[in-house]
C-alpha positions as CSV (number, residue, x, y, z in Angstrom):
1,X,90.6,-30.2,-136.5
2,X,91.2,-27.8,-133.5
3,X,87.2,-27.6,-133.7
4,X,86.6,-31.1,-133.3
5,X,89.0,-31.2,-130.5
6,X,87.2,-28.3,-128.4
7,X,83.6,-30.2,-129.4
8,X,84.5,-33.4,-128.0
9,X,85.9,-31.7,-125.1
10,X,82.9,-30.4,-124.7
11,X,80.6,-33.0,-124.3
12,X,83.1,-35.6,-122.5
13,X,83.5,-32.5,-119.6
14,X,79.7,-31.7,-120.0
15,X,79.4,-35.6,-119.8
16,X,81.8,-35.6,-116.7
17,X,80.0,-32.8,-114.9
18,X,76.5,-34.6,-115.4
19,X,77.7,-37.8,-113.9
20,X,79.2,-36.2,-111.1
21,X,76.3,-34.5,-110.2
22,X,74.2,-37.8,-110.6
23,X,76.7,-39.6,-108.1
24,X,76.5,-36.8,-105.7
25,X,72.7,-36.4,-105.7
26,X,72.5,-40.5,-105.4
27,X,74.8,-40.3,-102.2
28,X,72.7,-37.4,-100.7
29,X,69.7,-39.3,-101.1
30,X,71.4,-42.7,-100.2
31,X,72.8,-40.4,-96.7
32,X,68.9,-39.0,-96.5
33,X,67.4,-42.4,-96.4
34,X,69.8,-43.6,-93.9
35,X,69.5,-41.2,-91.7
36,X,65.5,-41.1,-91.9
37,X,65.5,-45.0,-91.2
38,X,67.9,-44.1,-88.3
39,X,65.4,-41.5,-86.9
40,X,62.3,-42.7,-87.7
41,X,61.2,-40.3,-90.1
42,X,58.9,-41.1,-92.4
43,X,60.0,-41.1,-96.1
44,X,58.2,-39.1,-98.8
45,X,56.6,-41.1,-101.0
46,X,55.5,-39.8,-104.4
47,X,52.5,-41.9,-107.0
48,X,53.4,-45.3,-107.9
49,X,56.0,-47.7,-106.8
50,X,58.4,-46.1,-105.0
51,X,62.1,-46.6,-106.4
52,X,64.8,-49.5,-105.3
53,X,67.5,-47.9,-103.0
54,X,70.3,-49.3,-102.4
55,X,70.7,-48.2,-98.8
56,X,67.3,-50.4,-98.9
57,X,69.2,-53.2,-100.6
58,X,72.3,-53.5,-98.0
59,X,70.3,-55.1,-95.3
60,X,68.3,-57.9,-97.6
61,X,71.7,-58.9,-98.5
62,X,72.8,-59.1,-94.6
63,X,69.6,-61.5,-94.0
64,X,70.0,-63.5,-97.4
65,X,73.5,-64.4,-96.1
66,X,71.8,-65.8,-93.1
67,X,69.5,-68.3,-94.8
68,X,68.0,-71.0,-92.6
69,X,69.3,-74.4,-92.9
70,X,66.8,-76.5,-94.7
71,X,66.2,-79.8,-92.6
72,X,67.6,-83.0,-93.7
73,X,65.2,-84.9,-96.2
74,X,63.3,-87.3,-93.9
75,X,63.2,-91.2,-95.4
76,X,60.7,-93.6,-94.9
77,X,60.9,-95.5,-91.7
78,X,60.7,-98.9,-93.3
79,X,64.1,-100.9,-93.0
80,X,66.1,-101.0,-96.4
81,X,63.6,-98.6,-97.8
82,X,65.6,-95.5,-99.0
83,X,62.7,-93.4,-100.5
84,X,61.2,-90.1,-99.4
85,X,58.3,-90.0,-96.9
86,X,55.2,-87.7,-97.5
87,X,52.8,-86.0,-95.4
88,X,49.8,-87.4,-97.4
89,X,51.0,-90.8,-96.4
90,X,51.9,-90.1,-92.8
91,X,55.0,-89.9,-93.3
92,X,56.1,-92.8,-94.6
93,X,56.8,-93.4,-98.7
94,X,54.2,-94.4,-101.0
95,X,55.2,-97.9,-101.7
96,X,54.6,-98.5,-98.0
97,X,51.8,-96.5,-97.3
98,X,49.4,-99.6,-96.8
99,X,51.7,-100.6,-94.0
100,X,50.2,-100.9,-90.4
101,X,50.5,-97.6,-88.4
102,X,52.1,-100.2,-85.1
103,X,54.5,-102.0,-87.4
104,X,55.8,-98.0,-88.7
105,X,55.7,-97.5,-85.6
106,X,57.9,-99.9,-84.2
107,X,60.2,-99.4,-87.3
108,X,60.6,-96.1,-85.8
109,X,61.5,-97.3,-82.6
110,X,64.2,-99.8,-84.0
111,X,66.2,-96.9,-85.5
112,X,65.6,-94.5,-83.0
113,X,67.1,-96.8,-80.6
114,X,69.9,-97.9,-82.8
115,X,70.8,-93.9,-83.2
116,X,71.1,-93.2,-79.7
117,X,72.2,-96.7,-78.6
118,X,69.3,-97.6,-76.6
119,X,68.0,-101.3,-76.5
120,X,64.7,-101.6,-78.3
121,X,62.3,-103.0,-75.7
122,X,62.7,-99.8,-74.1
123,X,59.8,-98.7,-71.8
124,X,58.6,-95.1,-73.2
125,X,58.5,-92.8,-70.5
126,X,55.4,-91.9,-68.8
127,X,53.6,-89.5,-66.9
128,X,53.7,-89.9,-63.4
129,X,49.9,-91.0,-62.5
130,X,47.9,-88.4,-60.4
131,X,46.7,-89.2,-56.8
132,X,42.8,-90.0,-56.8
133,X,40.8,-87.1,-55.2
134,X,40.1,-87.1,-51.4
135,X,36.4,-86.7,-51.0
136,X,36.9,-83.1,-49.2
137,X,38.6,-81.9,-52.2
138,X,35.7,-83.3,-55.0
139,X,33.0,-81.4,-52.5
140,X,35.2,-78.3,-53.1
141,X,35.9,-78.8,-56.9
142,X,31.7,-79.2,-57.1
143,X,30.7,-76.4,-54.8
144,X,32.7,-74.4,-56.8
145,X,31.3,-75.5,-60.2
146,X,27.7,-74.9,-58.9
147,X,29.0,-71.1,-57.6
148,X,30.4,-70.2,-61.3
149,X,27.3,-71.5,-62.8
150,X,25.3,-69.6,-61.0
151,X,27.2,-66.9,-61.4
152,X,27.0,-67.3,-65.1
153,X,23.4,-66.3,-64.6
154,X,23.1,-62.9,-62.9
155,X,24.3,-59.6,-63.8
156,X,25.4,-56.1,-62.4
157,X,24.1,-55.4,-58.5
158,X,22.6,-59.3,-58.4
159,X,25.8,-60.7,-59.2
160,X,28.2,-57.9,-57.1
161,X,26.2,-59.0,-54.0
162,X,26.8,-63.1,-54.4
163,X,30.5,-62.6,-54.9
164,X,30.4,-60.2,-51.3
165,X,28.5,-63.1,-50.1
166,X,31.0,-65.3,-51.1
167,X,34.2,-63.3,-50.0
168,X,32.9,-62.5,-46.4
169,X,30.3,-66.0,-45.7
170,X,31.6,-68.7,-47.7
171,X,31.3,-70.1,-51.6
172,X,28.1,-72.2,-50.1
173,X,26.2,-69.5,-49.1
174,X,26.9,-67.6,-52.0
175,X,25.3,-70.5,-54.1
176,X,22.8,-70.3,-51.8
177,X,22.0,-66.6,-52.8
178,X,22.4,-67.0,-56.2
179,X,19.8,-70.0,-56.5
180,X,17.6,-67.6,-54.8
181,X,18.3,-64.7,-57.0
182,X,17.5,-66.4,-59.8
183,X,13.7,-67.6,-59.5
């Protein structure tokens, strides 16, 4: 009996020892890893698939817990019409996809308006209309067009030379210049 005793004693504090040593050689390499990733050092990577650490794991659990909100389900824009909208349809539900794109449009309209408590005749707003061009400014816009085309043409010393032209005598006479150049 005393035999038994001293085997199994044995093996439980052989046991013991192995784990301990397994625990301690997982937190050095845990420490290793951290400190690598803090520093910037490369890890050592044998063949194959390199093991799951879970130094590695603590972050993806950090990031899971910040999941993105998925956005609300959108519904089809027809009154009383509670069914999902689809991409393929333009975004309206299948039943109504036949519908015409100004009446889903002014569907749209209706319940935008009734969400923000706007009235529904509601002018969209628009952009401001652009002054028409004075005729000195079109001569510029074209006089320039005709200088980058030329441009467009020439290469190395030819072209150096009709930009000087143009910084020190004007855009027309490098046009000038350029037409030149180029027959």
């Amino acid at each position: 009996m005393p035999d038994t005793n001293l085997n199994i004693s044995a093996l439980v504090e052989d046991f013991a020892h192995k784990l301990v040593a397994a625990v301690e050689a997982s937190a050095v390499q845990r420490m290793q890893a951290a400190l690598n990733g803090a520093f910037g050092a490369p890890q050592k990577r044998g063949p194959g698939r390199p093991p799951k650490q879970v130094a590695a794991a603590a972050p993806a659990a950090e990031f899971s817990a910040q999941k993105r909100k998925s956005p609300p389900k959108q519904l089809c824009p027809v009154p009383g019409c509670n069914n999902a909208a689809a991409p393929v349809f333009g975004m309206v539900c299948k039943d109504h996809r036949n519908v015409a794109k100004s009446k889903i449009e002014k569907y749209r309209k209706e319940r935008r308006a009734g969400r923000v408590g706007q009235a529904v005749d509601a002018k969209p707003v628009t952009a401001k209309k652009s002054k028409p061009m004075t005729p000195k400014v079109m001569r510029a816009r074209k006089l320039q067009g005709q200088y980058l085309g030329a441009l467009k043409s020439l290469v190395g010393a030819e072209r150096a030379r009709v930009k000087q032209t143009a910084k020190d005598k004007g855009v027309g006479e490098a046009v000038k210049l350029a037409m030149s150049l180029k027959k």
